[in-house]
MINUFI-819266 format. One record per residue (C-alpha): x, y, z; residue number from 1; residue in one letter. Coordinates in steps of 0.02 Angstrom, whole numbers, plus 32768, in hexadecimal, padded with zeros to 4 digits. Layout:
BEGIN
[[X Y Z] NUM a];
...
//
This chain:
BEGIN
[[807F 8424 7FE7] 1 x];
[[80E7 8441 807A] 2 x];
[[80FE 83C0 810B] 3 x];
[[809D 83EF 81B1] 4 x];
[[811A 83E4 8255] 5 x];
[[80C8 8348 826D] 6 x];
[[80E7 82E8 81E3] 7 x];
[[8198 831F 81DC] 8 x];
[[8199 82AD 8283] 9 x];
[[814A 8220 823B] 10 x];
[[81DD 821A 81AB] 11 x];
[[824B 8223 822B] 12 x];
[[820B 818E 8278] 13 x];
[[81FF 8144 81C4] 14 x];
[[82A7 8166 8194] 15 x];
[[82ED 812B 8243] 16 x];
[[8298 807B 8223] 17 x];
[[82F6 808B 815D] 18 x];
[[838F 8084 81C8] 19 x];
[[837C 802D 8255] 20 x];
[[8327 7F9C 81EC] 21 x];
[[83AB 7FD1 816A] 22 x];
[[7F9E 7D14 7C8A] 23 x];
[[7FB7 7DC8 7C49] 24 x];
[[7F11 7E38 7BFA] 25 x];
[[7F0B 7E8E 7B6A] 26 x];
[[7F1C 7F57 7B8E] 27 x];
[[7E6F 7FA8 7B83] 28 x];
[[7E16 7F05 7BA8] 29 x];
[[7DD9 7EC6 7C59] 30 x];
[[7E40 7E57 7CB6] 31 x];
[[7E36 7D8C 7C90] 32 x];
[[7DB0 7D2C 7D00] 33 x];
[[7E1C 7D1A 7DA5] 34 x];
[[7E85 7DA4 7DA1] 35 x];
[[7E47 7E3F 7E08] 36 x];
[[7ED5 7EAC 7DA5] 37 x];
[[7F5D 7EB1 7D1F] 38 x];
[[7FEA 7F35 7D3A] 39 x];
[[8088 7F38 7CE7] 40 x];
[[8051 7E9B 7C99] 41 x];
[[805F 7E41 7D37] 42 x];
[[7FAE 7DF2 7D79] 43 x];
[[7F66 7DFF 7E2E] 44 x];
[[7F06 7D78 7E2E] 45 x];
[[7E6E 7D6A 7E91] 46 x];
[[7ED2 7CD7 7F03] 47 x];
[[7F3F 7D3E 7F18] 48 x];
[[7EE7 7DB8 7F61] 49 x];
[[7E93 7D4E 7FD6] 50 x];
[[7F26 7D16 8008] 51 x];
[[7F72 7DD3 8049] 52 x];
[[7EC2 7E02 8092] 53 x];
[[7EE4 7D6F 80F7] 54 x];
[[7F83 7DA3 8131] 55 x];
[[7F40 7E5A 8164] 56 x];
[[7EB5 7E07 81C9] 57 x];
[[7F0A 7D64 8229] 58 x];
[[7FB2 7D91 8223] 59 x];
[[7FC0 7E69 8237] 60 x];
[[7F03 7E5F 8289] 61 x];
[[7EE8 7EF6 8217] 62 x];
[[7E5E 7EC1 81B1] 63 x];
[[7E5A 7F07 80FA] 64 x];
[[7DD1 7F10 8075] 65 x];
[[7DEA 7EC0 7FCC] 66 x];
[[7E14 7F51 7F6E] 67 x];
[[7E86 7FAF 7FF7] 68 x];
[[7ED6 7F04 7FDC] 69 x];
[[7EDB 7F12 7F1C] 70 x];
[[7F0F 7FD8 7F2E] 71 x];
[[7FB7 7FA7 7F81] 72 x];
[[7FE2 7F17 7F26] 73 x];
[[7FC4 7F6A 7E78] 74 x];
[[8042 7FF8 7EBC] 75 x];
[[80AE 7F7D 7F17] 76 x];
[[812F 7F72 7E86] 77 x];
[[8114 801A 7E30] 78 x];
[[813B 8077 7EC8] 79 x];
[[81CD 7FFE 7ED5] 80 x];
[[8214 8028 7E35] 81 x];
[[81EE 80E8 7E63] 82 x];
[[826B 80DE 7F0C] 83 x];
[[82F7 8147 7EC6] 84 x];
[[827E 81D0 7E8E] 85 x];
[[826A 81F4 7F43] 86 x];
[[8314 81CD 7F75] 87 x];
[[82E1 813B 7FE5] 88 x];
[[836D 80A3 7FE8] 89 x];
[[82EA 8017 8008] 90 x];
[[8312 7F6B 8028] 91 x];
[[828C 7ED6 8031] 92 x];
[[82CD 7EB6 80E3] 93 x];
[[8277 7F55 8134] 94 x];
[[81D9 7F0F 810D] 95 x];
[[81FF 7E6C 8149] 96 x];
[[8246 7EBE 8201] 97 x];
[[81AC 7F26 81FE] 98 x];
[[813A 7E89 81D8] 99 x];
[[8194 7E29 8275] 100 x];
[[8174 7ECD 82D6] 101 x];
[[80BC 7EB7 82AC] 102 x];
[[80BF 7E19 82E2] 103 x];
[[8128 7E2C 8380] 104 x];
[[80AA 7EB2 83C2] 105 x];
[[8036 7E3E 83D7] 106 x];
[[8091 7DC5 8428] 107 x];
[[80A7 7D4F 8387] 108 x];
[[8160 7D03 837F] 109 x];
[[8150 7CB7 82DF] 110 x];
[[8191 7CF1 8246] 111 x];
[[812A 7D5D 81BC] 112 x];
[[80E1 7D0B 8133] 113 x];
[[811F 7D38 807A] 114 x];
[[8052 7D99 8081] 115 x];
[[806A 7DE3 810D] 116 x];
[[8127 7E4A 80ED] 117 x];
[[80DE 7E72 802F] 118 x];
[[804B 7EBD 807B] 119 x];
[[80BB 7F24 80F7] 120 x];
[[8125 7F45 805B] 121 x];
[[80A5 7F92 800A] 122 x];
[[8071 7FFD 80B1] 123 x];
[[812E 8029 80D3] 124 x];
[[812E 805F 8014] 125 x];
[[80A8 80CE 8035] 126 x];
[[80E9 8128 80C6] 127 x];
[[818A 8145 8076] 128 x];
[[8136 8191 7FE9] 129 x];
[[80CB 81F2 805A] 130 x];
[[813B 8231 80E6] 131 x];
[[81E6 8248 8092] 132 x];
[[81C9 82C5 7FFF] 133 x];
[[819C 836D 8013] 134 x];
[[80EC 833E 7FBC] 135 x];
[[80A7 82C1 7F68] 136 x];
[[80CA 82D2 7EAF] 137 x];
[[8124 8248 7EB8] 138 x];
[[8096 81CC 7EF5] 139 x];
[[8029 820D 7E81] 140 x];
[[80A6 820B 7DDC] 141 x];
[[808C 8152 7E0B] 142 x];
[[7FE0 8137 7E1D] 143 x];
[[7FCE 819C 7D8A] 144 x];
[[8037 811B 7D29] 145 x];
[[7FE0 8078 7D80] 146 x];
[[7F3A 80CD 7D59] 147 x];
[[7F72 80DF 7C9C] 148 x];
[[7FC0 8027 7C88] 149 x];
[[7F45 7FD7 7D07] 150 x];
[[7EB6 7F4C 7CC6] 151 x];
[[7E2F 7F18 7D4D] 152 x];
[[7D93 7EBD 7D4D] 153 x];
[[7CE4 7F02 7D7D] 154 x];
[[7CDF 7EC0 7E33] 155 x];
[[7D7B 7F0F 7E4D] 156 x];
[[7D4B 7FAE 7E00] 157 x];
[[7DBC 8027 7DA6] 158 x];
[[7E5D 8072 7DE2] 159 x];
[[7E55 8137 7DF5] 160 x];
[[7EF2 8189 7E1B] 161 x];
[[7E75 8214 7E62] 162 x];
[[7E31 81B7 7EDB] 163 x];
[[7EBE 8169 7F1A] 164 x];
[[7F1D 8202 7F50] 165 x];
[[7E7D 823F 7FA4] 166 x];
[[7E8C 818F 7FFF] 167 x];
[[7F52 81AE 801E] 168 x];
[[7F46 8249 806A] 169 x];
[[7EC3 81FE 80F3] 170 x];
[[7F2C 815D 8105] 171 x];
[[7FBC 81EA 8133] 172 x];
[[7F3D 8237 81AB] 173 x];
[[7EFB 8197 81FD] 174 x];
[[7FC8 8157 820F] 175 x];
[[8016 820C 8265] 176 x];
[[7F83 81FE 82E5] 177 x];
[[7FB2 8140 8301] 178 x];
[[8069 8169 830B] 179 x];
[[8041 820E 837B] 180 x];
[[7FEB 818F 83DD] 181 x];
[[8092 8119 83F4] 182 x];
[[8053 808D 838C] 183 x];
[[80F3 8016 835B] 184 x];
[[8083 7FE4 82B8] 185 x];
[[803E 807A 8279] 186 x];
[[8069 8053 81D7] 187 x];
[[7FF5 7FED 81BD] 188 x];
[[7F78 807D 81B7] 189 x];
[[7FAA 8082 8107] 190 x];
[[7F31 7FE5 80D8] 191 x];
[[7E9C 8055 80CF] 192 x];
[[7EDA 808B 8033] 193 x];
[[7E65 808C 7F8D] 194 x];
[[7E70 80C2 7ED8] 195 x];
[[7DE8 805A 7E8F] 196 x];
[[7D52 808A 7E5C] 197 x];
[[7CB2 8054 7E1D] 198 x];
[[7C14 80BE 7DCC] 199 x];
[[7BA3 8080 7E5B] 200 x];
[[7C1E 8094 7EF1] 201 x];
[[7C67 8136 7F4A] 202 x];
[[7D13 8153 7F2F] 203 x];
[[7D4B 811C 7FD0] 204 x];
[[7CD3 808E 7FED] 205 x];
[[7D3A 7FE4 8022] 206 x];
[[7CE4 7F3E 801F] 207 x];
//
């Protein structure tokens, strides 16, 4: 899938911040009381989760449902791992420029919490993997793999690599018109994000 003019912008604008900002559970089995996932081996605990929804709400005042929070944290280090397929040379200190950008545009001089630049991490992540290929193979060779390795519970619903590039693809819609707009923050339009599932819930449903 080809880019549209307009997101060729928007990865221009991504690739100008690149520069200028230069308990584990068993596979097949649900996640241990208090964790919300398993990927990788490594736990998201339920805390911990808590924890970055409170940082999108008081701190980016972009208030995300639990498993739009969950989504980007269970890709967080995947996509991470995945930079070079894309050829993006990431370093942890865009996120944390963009997360002080976030908080500077609304007049906060403090400095971003260690929540707060993960969750832009994730979102920055996301538009990279969005915005810089030519399609989104890439994005979805990863969910692919997280949706293969990944162990949730049943509040948190099951991870569907499906879903979430149906859910990428409007998070890419909802951030051009932001950034068409001449929001500062738009990337964190990426927090509506969502690849979990459950049998009584619409794909895209968020809590």
């Amino acid at each position: 899938m080809k880019m549209s003019v307009r997101h060729r912008a928007l990865s221009g604008l991504l690739a100008g911040a690149a520069l200028l900002l230069a308990g584990c559970a068993v596979p097949g089995q649900p996640a241990a009381p208090g964790a919300a996932a398993v990927v990788e081996g490594e736990t998201l605990s339920n805390e911990r989760v808590s924890t970055l929804q409170a940082a999108w709400e008081d701190e980016a005042a972009a208030p995300a449902g639990r498993r739009n929070v969950i989504t980007l944290e269970m890709m967080r280090e995947p996509l991470l791992a995945a930079t070079d397929e894309i050829g993006f040379d990431y370093h942890r200190t865009q996120a944390e420029q963009q997360a002080q950008l976030v908080l500077t545009t609304q007049g906060i001089q403090s400095e971003p919490s260690d929540a707060l630049v993960d969750a832009i991490e994730s979102a920055f992540l996301m538009a990279a993997f969005t915005l810089l290929p030519e399609d989104m193979s890439a994005l979805q060779a990863v969910a692919e793999q997280v949706e293969a390795d990944a162990v949730t519970n049943s509040r948190s619903g099951d991870f569907s690599a499906e879903a979430f590039m149906q859910s990428a693809q409007q998070a890419v819609e909802i951030a051009t018109a932001e950034a068409n707009g001449g929001s500062p923050v738009w990337i964190t339009s990426y927090n509506v994000v969502n690849g979990l599932t459950a049998t009584d819930s619409p794909w895209l449903a968020t809590e």
